[in-house]
ZAVEX-453565 format. One record per atom (N, C-alpha, C): residue number from 1; residue in one letter; y, x, z. Coordinates in steps of 0.001 Angstrom, whole numbers. Each point is the difference from the previous one (the first is absolute). Layout:
<sites>
num; residuo; yy; xx; zz
NUM; A; Y; X; Z
...
</sites>
This chain:
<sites>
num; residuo; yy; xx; zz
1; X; -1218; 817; 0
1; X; 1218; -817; 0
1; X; 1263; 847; 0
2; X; -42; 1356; 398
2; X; 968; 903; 304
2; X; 378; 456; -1436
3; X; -454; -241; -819
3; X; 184; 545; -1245
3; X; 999; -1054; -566
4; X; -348; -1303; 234
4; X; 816; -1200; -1042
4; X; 1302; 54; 296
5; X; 733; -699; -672
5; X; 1169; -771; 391
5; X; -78; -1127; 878
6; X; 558; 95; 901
6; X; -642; -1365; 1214
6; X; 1740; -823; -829
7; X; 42; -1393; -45
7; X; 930; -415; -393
7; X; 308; -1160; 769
8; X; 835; -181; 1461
8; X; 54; -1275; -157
8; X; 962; -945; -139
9; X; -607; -1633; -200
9; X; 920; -541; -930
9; X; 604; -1234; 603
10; X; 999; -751; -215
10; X; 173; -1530; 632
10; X; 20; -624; -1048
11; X; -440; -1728; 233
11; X; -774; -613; -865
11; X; 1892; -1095; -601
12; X; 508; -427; 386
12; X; 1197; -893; -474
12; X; 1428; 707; 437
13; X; 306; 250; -1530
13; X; 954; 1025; -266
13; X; -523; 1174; -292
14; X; -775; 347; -508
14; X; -739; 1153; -362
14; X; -1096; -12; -913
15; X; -1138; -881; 376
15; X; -1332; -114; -1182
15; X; 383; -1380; -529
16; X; 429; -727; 889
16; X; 233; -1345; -732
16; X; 1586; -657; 617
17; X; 642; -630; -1281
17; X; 1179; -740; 580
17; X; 272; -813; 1127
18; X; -561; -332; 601
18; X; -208; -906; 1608
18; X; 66; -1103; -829
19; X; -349; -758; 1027
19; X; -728; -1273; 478
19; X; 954; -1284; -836
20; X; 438; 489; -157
20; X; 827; -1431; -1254
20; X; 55; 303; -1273
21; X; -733; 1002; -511
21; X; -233; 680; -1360
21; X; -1520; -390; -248
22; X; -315; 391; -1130
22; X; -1326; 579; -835
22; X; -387; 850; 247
23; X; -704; 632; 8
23; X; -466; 1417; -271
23; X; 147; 554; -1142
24; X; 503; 1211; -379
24; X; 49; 478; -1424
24; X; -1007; 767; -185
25; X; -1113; -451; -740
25; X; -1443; -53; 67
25; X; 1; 944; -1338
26; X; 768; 521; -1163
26; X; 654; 1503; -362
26; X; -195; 973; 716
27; X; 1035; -82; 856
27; X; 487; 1054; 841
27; X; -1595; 265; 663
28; X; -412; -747; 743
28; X; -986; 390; 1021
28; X; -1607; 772; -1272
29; X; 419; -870; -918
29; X; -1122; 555; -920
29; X; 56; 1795; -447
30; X; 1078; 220; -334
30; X; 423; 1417; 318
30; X; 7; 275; 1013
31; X; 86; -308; 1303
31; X; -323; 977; 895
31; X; -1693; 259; 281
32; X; -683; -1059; -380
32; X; -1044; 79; 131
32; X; -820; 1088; -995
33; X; 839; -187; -1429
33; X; -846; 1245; -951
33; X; 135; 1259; 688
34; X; 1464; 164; 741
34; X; 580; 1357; 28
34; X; -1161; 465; 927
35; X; -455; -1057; 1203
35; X; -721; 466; 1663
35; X; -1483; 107; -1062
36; X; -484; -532; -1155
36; X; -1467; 185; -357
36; X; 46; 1384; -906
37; X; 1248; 693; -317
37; X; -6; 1005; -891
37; X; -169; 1027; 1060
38; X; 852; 7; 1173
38; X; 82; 794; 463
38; X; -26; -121; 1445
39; X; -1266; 281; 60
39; X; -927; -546; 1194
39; X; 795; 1100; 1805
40; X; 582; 611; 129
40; X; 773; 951; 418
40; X; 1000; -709; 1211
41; X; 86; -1071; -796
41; X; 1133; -1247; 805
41; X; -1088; -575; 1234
42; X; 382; -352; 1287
42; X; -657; -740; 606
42; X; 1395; -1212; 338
43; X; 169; -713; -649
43; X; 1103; -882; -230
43; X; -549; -1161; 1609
44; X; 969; -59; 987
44; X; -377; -888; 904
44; X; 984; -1028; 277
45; X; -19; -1014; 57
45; X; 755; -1160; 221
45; X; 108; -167; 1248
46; X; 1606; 504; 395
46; X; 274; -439; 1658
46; X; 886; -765; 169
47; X; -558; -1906; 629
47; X; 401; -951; -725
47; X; 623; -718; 1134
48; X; 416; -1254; 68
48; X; -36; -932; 1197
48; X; -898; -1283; -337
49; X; -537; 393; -1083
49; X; -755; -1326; -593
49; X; -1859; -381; 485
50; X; -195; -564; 90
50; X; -1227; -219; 389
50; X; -1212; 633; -505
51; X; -1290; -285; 547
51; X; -1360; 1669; -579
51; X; -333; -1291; -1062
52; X; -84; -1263; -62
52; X; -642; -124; -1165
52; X; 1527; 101; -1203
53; X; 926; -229; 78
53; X; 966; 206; -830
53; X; -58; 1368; -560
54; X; -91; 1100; 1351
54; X; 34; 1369; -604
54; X; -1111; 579; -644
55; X; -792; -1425; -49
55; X; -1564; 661; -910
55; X; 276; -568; -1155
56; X; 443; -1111; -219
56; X; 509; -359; -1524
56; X; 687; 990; -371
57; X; 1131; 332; 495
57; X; 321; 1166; -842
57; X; -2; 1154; -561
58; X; -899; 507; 1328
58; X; -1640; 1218; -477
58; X; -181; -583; -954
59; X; -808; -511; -144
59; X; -849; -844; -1791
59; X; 1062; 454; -1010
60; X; 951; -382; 248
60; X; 1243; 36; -1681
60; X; 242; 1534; 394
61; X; -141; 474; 695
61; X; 204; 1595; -161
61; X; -1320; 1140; -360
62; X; -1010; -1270; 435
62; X; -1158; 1073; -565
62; X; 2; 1372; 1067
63; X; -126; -615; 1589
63; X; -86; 764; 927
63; X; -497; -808; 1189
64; X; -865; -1007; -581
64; X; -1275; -1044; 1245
64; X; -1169; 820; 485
65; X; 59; 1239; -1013
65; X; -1132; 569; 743
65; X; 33; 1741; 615
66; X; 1325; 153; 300
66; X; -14; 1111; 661
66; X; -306; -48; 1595
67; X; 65; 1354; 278
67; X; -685; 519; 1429
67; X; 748; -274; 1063
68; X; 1341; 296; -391
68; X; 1100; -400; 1174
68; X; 671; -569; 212
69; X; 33; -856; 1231
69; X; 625; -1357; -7
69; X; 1580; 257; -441
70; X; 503; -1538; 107
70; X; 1119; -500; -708
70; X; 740; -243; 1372
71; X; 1099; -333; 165
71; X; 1034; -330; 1478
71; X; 327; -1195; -539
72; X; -268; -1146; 739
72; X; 287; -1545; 52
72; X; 881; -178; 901
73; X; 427; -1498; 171
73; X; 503; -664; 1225
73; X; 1443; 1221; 266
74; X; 572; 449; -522
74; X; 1689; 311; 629
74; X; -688; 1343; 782
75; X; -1144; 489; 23
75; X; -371; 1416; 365
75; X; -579; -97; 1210
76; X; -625; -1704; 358
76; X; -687; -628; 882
76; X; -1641; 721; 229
77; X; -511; 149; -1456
77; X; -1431; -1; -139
77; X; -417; 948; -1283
78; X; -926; 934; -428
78; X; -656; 439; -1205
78; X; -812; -927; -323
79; X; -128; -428; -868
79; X; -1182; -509; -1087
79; X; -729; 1121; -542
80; X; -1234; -176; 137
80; X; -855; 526; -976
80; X; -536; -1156; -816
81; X; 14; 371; -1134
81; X; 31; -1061; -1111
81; X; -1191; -310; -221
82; X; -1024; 782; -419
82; X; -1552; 725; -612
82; X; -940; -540; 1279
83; X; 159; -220; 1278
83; X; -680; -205; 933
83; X; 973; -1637; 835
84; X; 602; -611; -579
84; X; 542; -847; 554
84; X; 748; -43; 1169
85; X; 540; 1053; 984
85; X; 399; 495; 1291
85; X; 993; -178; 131
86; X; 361; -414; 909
86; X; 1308; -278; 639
86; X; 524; 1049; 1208
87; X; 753; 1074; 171
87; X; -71; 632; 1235
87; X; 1366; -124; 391
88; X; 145; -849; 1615
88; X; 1360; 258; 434
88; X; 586; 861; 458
89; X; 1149; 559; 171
89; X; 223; 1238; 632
89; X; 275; -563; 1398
90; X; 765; -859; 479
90; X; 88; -672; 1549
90; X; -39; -1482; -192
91; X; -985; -391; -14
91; X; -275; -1768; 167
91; X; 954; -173; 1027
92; X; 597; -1783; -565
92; X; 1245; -589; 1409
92; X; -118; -1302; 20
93; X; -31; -481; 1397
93; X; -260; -782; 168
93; X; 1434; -975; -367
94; X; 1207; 658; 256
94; X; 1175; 399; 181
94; X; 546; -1169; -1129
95; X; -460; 131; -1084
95; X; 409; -425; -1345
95; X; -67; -1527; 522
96; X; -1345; -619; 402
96; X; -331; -1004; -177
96; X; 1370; -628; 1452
97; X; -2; 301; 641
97; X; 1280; -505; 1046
97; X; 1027; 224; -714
98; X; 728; 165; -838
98; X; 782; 502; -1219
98; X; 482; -1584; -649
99; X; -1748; 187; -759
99; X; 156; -1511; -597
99; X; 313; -1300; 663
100; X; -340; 180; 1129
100; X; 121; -1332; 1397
100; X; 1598; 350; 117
101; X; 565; 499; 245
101; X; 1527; 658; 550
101; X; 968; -578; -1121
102; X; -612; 348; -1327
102; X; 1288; -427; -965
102; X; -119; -1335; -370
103; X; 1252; -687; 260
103; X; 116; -1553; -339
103; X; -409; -35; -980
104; X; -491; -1713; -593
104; X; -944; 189; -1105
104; X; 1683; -524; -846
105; X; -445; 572; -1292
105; X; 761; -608; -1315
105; X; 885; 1372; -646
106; X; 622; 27; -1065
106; X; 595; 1036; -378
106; X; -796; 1060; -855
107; X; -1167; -449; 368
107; X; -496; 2144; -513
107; X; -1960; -1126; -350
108; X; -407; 966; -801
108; X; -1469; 89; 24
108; X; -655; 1024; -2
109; X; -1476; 6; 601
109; X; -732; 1064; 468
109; X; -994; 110; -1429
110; X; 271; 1484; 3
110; X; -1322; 712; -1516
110; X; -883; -415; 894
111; X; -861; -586; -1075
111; X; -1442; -75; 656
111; X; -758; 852; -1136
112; X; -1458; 479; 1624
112; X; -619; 1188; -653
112; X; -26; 1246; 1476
113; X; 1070; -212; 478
113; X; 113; 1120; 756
113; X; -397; -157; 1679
114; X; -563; 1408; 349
114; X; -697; -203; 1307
114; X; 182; 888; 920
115; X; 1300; 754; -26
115; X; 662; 1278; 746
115; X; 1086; 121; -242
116; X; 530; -615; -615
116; X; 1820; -235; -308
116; X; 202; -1835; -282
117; X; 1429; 901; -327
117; X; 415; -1953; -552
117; X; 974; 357; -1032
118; X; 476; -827; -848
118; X; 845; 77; -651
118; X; 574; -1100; -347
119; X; 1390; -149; 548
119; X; 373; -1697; -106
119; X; 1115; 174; -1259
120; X; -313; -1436; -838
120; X; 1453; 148; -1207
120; X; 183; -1038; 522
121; X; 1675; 147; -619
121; X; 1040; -1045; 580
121; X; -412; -1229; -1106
122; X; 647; -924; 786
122; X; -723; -1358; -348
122; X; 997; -737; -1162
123; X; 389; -896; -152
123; X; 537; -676; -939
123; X; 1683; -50; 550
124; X; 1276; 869; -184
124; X; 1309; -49; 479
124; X; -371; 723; 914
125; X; -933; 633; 100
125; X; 180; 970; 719
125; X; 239; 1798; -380
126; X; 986; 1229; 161
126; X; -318; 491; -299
126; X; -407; 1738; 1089
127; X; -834; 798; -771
127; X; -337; 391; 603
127; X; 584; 980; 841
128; X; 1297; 475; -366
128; X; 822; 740; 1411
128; X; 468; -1246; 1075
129; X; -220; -1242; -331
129; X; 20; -743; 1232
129; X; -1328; -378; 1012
130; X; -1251; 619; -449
130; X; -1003; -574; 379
130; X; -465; 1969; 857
131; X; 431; 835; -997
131; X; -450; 1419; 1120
131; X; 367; -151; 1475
132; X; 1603; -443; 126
132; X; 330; 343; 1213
132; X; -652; -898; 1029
133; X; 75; -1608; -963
133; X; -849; -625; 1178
133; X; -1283; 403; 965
134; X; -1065; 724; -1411
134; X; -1136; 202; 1127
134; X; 329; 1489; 630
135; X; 622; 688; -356
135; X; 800; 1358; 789
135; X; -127; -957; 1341
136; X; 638; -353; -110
136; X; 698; -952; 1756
136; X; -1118; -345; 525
137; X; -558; -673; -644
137; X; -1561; -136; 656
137; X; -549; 485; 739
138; X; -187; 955; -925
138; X; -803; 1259; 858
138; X; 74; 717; 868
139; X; 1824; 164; -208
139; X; 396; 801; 1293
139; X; 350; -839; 965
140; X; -34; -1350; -522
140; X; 335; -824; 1601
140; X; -1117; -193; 966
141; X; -1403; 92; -891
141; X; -730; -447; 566
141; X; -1274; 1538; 721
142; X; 917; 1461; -607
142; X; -582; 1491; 1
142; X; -1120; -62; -805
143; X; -285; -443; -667
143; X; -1363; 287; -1183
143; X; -117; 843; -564
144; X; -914; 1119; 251
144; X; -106; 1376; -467
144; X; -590; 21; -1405
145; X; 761; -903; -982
145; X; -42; 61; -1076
145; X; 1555; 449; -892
146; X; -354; 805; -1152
146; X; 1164; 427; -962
146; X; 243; -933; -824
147; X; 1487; -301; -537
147; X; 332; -841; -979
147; X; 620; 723; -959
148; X; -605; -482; -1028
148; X; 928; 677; -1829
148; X; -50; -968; -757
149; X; 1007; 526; -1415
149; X; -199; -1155; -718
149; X; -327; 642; -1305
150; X; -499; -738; -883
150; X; -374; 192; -1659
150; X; 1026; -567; -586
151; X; 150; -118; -1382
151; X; 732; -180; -1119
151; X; -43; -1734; 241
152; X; -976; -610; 994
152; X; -487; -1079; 62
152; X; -496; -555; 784
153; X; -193; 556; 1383
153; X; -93; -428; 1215
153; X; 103; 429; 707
154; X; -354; -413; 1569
154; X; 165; 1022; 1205
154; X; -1568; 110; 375
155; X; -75; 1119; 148
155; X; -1562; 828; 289
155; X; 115; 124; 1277
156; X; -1052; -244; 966
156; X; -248; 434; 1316
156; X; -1495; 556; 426
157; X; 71; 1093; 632
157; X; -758; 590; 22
157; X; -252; 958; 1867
158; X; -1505; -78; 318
158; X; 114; 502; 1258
158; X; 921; 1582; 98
159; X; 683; -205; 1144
159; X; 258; 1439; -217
159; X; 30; 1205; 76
160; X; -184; 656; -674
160; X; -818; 1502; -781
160; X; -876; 40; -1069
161; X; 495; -1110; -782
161; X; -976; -958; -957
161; X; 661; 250; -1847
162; X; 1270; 966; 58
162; X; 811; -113; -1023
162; X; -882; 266; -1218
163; X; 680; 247; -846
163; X; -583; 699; -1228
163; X; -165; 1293; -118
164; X; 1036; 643; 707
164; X; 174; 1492; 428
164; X; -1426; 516; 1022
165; X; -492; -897; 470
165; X; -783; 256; 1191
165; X; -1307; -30; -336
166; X; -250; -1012; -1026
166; X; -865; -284; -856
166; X; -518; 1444; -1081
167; X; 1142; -10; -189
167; X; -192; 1489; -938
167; X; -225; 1105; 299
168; X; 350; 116; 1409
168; X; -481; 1144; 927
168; X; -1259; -336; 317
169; X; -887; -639; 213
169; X; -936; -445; 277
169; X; -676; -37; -888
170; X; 66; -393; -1377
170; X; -561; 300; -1153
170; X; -562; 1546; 32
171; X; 1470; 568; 104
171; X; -650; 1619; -807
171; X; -650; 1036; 1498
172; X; 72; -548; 866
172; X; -934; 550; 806
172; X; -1302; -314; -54
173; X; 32; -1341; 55
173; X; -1801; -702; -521
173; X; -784; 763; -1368
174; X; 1045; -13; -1158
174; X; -492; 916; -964
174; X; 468; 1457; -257
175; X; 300; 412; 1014
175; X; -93; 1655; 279
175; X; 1584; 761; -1009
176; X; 826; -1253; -506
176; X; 794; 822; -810
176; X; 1465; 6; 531
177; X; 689; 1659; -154
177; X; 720; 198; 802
177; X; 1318; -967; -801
178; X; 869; -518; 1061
178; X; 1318; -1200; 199
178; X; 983; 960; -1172
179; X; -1; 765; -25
179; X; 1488; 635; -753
179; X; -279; 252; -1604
180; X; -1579; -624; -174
180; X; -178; 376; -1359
180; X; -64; -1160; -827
181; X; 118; -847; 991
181; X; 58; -1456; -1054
181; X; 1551; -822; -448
182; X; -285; -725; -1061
182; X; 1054; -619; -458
182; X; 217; -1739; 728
183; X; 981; -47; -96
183; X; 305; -1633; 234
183; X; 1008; -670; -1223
184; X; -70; -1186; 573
184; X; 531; -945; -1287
184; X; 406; -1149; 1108
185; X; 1800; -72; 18
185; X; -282; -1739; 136
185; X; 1780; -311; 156
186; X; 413; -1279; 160
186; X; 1471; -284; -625
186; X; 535; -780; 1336
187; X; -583; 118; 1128
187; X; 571; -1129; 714
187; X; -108; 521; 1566
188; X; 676; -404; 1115
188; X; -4; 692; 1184
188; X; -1176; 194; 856
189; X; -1203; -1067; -638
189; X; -834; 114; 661
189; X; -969; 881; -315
190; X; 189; 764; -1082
190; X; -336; 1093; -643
190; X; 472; 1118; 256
191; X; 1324; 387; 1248
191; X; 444; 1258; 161
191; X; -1168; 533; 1075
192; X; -607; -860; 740
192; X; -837; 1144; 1056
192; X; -1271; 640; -686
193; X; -125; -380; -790
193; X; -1161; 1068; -846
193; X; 1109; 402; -1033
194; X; 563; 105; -761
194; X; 906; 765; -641
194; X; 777; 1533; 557
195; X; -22; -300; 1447
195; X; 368; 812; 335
195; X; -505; 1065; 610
196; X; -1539; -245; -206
196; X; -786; 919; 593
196; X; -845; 1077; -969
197; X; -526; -790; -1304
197; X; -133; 518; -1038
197; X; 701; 994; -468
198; X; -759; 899; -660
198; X; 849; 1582; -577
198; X; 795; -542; -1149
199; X; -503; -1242; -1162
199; X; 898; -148; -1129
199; X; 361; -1241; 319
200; X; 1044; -600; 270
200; X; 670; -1354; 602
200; X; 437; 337; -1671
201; X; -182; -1837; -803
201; X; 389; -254; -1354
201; X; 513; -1387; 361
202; X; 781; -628; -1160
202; X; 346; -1057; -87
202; X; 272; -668; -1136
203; X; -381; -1346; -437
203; X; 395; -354; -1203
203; X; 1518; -590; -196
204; X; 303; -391; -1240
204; X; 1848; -227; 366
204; X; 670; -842; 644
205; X; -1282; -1046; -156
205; X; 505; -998; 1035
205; X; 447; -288; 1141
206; X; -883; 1480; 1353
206; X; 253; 301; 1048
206; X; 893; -434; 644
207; X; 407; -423; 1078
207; X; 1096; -41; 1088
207; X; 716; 1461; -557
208; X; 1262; -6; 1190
208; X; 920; 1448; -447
208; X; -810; 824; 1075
209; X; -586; -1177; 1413
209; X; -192; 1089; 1218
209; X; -1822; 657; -594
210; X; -174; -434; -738
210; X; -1362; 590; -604
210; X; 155; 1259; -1286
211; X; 800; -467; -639
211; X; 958; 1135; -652
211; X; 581; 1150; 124
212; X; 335; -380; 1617
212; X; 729; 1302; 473
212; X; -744; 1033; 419
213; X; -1296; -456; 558
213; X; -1118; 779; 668
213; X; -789; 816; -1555
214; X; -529; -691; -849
214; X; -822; -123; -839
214; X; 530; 1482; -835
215; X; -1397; 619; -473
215; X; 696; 1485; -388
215; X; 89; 129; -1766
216; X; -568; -1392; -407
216; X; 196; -272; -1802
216; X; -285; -1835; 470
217; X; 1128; 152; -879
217; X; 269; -1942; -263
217; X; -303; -195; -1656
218; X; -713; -389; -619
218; X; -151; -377; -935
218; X; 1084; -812; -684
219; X; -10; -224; -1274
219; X; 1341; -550; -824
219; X; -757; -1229; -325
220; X; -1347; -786; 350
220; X; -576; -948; -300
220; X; -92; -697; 1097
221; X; -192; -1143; -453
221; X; -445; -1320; 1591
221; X; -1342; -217; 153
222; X; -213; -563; 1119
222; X; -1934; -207; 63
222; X; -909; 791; -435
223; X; -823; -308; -476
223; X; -1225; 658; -533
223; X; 256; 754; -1262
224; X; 1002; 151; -294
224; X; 939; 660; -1073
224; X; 88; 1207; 886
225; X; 695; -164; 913
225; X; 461; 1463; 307
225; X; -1583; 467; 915
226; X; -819; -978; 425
226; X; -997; 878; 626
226; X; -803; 761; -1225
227; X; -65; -280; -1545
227; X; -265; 985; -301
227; X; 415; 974; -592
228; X; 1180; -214; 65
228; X; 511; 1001; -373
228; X; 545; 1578; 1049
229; X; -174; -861; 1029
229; X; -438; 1087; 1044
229; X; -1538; 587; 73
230; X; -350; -609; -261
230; X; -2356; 100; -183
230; X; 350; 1034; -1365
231; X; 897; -167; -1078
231; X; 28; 812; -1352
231; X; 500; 1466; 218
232; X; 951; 76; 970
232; X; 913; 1110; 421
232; X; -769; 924; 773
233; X; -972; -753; 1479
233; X; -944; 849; 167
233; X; -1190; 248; -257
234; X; -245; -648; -1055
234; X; -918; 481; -1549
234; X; 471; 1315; -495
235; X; 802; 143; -515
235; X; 568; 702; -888
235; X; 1085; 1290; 792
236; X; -30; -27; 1140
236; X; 200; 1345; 977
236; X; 1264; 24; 678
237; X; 744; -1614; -530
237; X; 1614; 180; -197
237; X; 370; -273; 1201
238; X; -709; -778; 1145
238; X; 58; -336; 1179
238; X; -1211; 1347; 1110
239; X; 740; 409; 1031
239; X; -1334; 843; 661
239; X; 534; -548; 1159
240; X; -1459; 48; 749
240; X; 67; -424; 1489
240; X; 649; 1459; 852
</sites>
């Protein structure tokens, strides 16, 4: 594994347009030739989206059957895909008093998930009005859970549960050292593994505070610029 490119990636704003788009099923088709040409890539999806969601999109990437798991759930849990596994990094009970705590209406819960949450704002609702609410929550009520948000909701997650934490946890499980891998992702909940990674990238879409960190921003959006970052360190133009 010490040999590859460890790459990892976030799934909306990066491989795919989020959650009120299509998929540009193009784009992902090229990334998929590029990862079967050049087997070198261990391309990993570090997502907030659910293990069977993040196995659909294994499939369109033509990476359902590798060795090392994938980071689900907001950096809650690894999936191993190939063996069906779910592994949490700190199960909480925490979450579920969460859901009891927040008045009902406003927001809906992803379903799918079993170590995080991820609530989108509901109909007039939007979502810098719905973060702070469960912020308050939590701290009114001390719930040793973290709050972030996506391009599209607010992610909650036990805490020490990030994506960053996840990824540390990754490359110790598979023996590969933290400063040699790449990251990919456009949104704040993407800076704690961005910032731990040796190549922090970004596509153009990025926030500015993901931008500012990020050590090549691509001139493309989405899955546009993820490969064209995947092409760059193909081709030598990017080094970890």
């Amino acid at each position: 594994m010490n040999e590859r490119i460890v790459v990892f990636v976030d799934n909306e704003g990066c491989l795919t347009p989020g959650t009120l788009f299509g998929y540009d099923l193009m784009g992902l088709q090229k990334v998929r030739e590029l990862l079967g040409k050049h087997t070198r890539f261990a391309v990993v999806p570090c997502t907030g989206r659910s293990a069977p969601y993040t196995e659909a999109l294994a499939q369109c990437l033509g990476i359902q059957n590798v060795s090392y798991p994938l980071i689900v759930e907001g950096g809650a849990a690894l999936y191993e895909v190939a063996a069906k596994r779910l592994i949490p990094l700190k199960p909480s009970d925490e979450l579920n008093y969460l859901d009891g705590a927040l008045p009902r209406g406003g927001w809906d819960l992803e379903l799918g998930k079993y170590h995080c949450r991820s609530y989108y704002p509901g109909e007039g609702v939007r979502l810098e009005d719905l973060l702070p609410r469960i912020r308050s929550i939590v701290l009114d009520h001390q719930l040793a859970l973290d709050v972030t948000s996506s391009s599209a909701a607010v992610d909650v997650t036990p805490r020490g549960c990030s994506k960053g934490d996840a990824v540390t946890q990754w490359c110790m499980r598979m023996g590969v050292p933290l400063a040699s891998t790449v990251g990919i992702g456009d949104q704040a909940n993407d800076l704690s593994f961005l910032t731990r990674v040796g190549l922090p990238c970004a596509p153009a879409n990025a926030t500015q505070a993901v931008k500012d960190i990020a050590r090549y921003v691509s001139p493309y959006p989405d899955v546009a610029g993820v490969l064209d970052i995947l092409n760059r360190l193909k081709d030598g133009a990017l080094r970890r």
